[in-house]
C-alpha positions in Angstrom: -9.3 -85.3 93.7 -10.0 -81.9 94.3 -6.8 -79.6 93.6 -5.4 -77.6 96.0 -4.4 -74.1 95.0 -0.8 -74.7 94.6 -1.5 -78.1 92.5 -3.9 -75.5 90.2 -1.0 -73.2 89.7 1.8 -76.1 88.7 -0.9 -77.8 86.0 -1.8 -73.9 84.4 2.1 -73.7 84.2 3.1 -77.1 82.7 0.2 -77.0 80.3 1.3 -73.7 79.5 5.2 -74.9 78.6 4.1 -78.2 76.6 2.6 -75.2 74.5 5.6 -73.1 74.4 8.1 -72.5 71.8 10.5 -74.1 73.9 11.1 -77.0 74.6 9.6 -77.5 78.4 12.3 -78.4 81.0 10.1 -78.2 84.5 10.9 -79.8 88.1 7.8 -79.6 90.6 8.6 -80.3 93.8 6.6 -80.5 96.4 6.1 -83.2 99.8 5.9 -86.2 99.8 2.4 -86.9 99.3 1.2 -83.4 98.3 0.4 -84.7 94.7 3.1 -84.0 92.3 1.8 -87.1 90.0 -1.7 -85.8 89.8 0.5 -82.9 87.4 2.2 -85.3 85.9 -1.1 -87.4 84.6 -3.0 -84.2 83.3 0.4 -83.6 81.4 0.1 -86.8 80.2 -3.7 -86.4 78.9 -2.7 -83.4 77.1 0.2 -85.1 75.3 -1.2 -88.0 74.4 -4.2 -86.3 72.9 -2.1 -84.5 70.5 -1.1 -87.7 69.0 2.6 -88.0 71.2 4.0 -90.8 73.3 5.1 -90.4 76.8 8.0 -92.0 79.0 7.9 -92.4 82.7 10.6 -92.9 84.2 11.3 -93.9 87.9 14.2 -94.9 90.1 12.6 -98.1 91.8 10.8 -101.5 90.7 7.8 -101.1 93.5 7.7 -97.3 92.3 7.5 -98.1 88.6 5.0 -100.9 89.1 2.7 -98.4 91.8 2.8 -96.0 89.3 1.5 -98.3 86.3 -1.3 -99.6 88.3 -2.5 -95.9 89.4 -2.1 -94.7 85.5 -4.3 -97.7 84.3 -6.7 -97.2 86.9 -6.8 -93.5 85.8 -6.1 -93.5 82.2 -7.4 -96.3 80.3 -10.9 -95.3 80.6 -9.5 -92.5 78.7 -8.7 -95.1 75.6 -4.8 -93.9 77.0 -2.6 -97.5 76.4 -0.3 -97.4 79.4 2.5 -100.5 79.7 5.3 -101.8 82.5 8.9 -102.3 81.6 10.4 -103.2 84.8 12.2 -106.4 85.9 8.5 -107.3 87.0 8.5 -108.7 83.6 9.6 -111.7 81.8 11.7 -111.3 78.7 9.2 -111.7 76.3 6.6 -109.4 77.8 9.6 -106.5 77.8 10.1 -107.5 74.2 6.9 -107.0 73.2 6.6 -103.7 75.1 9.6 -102.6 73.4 7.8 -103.5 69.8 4.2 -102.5 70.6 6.0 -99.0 71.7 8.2 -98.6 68.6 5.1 -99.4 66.5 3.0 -96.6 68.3 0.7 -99.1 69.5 1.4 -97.9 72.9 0.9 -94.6 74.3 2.9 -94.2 77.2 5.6 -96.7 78.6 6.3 -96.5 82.4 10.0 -98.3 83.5 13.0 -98.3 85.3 16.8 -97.6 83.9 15.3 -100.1 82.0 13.9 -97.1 79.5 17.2 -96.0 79.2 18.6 -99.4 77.2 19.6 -99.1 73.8 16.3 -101.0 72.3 13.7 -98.6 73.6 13.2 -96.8 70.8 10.1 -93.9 71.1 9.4 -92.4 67.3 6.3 -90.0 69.0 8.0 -89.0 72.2 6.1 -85.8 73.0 7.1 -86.4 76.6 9.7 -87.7 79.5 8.5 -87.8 83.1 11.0 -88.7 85.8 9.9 -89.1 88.9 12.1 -88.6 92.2 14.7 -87.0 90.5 17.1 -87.0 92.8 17.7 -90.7 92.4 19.2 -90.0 88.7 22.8 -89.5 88.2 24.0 -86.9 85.7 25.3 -89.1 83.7 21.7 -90.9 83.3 20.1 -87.4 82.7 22.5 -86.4 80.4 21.4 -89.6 78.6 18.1 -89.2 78.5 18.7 -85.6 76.6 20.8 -87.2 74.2 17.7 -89.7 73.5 15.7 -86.6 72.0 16.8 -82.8 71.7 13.6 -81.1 71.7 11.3 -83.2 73.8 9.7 -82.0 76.8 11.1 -82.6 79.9 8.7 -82.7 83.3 11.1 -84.1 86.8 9.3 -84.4 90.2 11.5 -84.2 93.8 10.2 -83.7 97.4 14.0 -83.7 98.1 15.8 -81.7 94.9 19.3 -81.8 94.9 21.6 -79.1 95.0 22.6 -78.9 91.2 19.1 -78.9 89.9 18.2 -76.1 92.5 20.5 -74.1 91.0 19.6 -74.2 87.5 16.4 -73.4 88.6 17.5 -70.4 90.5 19.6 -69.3 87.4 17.0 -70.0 85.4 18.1 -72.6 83.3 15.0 -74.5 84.4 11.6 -73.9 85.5 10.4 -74.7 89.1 6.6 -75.0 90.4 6.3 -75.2 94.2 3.8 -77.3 95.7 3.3 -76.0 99.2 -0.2 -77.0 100.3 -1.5 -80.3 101.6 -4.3 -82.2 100.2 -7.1 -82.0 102.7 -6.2 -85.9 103.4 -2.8 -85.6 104.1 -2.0 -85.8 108.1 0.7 -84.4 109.6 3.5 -87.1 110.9 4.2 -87.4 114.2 7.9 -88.9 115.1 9.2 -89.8 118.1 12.8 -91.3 118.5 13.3 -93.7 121.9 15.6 -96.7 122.8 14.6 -99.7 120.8 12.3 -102.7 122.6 10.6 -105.3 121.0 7.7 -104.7 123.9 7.4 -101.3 122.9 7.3 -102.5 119.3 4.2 -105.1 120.2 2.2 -102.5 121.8 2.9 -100.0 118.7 1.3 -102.7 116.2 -1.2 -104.1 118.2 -3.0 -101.3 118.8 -2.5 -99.9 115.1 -3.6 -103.0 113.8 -6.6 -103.3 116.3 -7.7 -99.7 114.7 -7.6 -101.5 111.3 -4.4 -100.4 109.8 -1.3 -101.4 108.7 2.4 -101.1 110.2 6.0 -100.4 108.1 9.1 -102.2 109.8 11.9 -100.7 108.7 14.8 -103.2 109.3 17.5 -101.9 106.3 19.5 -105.1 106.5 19.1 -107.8 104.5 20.8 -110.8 106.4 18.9 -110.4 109.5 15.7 -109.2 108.2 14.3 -112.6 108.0 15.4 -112.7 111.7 13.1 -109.7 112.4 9.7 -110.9 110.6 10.3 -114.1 113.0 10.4 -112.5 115.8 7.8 -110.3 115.2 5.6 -112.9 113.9 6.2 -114.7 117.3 5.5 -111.8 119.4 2.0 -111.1 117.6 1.4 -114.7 116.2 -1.8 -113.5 115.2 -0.8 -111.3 112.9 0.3 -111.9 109.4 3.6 -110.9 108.7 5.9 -110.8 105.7 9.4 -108.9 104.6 10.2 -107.3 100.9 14.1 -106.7 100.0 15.6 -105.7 96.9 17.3 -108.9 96.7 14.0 -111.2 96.8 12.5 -112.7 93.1 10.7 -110.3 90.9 7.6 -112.5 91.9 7.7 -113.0 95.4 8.1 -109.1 95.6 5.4 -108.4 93.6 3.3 -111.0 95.2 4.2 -109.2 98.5 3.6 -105.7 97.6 0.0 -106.4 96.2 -0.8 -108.4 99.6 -0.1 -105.4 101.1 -2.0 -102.8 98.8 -5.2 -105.5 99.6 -4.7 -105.2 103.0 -4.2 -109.3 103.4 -0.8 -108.2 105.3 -0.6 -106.2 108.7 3.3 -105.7 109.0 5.3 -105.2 106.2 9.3 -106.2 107.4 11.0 -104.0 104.8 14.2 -102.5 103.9 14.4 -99.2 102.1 12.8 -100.9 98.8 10.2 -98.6 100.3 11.7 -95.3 100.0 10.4 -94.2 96.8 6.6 -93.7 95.9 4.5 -96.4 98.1 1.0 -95.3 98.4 -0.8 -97.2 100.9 -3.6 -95.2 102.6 -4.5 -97.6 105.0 -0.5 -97.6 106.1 -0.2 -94.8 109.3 2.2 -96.7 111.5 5.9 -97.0 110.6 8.6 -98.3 113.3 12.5 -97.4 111.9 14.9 -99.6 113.4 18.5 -98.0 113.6 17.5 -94.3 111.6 21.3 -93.1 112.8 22.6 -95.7 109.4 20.2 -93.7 107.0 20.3 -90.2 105.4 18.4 -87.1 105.8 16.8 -87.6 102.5 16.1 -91.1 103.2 14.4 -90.4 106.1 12.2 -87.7 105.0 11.0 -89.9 101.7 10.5 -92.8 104.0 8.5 -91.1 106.7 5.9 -90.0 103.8 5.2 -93.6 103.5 2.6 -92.9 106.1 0.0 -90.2 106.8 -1.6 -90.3 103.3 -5.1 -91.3 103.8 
């Protein structure tokens, strides 16, 4: 990727504090889709070169495991060991995680609140990454300083809350602002009308006869199953499938990956998506009843699309 000039500015600076004499406590926030996570991985380079271990730590399954297949892609080429510890896992692959990354065999560990248990233990963390930074309580930040006075702290937010705003305005914390798109990134168009399901047929058949991919957004779980019917009856052509939160670890994952590969066209979804999926090819996104979600919902999930 080729930076833009703001994405230059945030790298210089974090590279600068993982050099400091302080400890580095940074939040970069920028768009969705503006490239906060290309700073995070050149962080991660620098760290992991000097020998340290890195956590990543994100709010959401599908994040967690987007996320781990972007940093292999990226970083193993390197010789950087990159590993999952999410609920996408068995028991016994988490366990040997959890050993591999107290023995050092592992260089960086990307997880859930699942990096937060009591058994992760990180003797080399040089760095802690959280991602959407928003989604994380006090209480779980507060935790995660406890883990290790001294270790350098890097957040990313599109949507920063009010509290760590502050501290940056004070001064308790650093901020780098991201305010440039990448040349990719489109600017969304939204347009709010009275719900039809012929308007919704016209909407995906002409996306998908372009060659793209359509988000349903149906955020409720008892009826979604309804909805992926119906759909799949109006456009029987089509193939359709729905992700939930509730759903097994391996159907979801299945799912998601169908989707990335394009084998899907309409992805019947409930606000699983919020948080960090990347799918180029996605441009189209319906919302079905956007009055039940919130501001900062909406925003996250309307940068689903326009990235490629």
């Amino acid at each position: 990727y080729k930076e833009t000039r703001d994405q230059k500015k945030a790298i210089k600076e974090v590279l600068g504090d993982l050099v400091g004499k302080k400890p580095m406590d940074r939040l970069v926030c920028g768009d969705v889709g503006f490239g906060k996570t290309e700073v995070a991985l050149r962080a991660i380079v620098r760290v992991v070169s000097f020998g340290k271990q890195v956590l990543f730590l994100c709010p959401t399954t599908v994040l967690s495991d987007q996320h781990y297949i972007t940093t292999k892609e990226r970083l193993e080429p390197l010789g950087i060991r990159v590993a999952l510890l999410s609920r996408f896992q068995s028991k016994n692959q988490q366990k040997i995680t959890v050993e591999k990354l107290f023995k050092r065999q592992i260089d960086m560990v990307i997880g859930t609140h699942r990096l937060l248990s009591d058994d992760v233990v990180c003797p080399g963390l040089g760095l802690l990454i959280i991602d959407e930074e928003h989604r994380f309580g006090v209480k779980h930040k507060e935790g995660i300083r406890a883990l290790r006075p001294g270790v350098d702290v890097l957040s990313l937010s599109a949507t920063p809350i009010p509290r760590t705003l502050q501290q940056s305005m004070l001064g308790i914390r650093d901020i780098s602002r991201i305010e440039t798109p990448p040349i990719t990134r489109k600017p969304i168009k939204t347009y709010v009308e009275f719900f039809s399901w012929s308007r919704c047929t016209e909407i995906i058949k002409e996306e998908v006869l372009r060659g793209g991919q359509v988000y349903f957004l149906h955020n409720n779980i008892q009826s979604i199953n309804y909805y992926t019917q119906k759909i799949q009856e109006l456009v029987p052509d089509i193939t359709v499938k729905n992700i939930h939160g509730q759903q097994k670890s391996k159907d979801l994952e299945n799912t998601l990956l169908a989707f990335f590969g394009g084998a899907i066209s309409v992805l019947v979804c409930s606000t699983i998506i919020e948080s960090g999926l990347d799918v180029a090819n996605a441009n189209c996104m319906i919302i079905n009843n956007p009055q039940n979600l919130g501001l900062s919902q909406l925003y996250q999930i309307r940068g689903r699309v326009g990235r490629g």
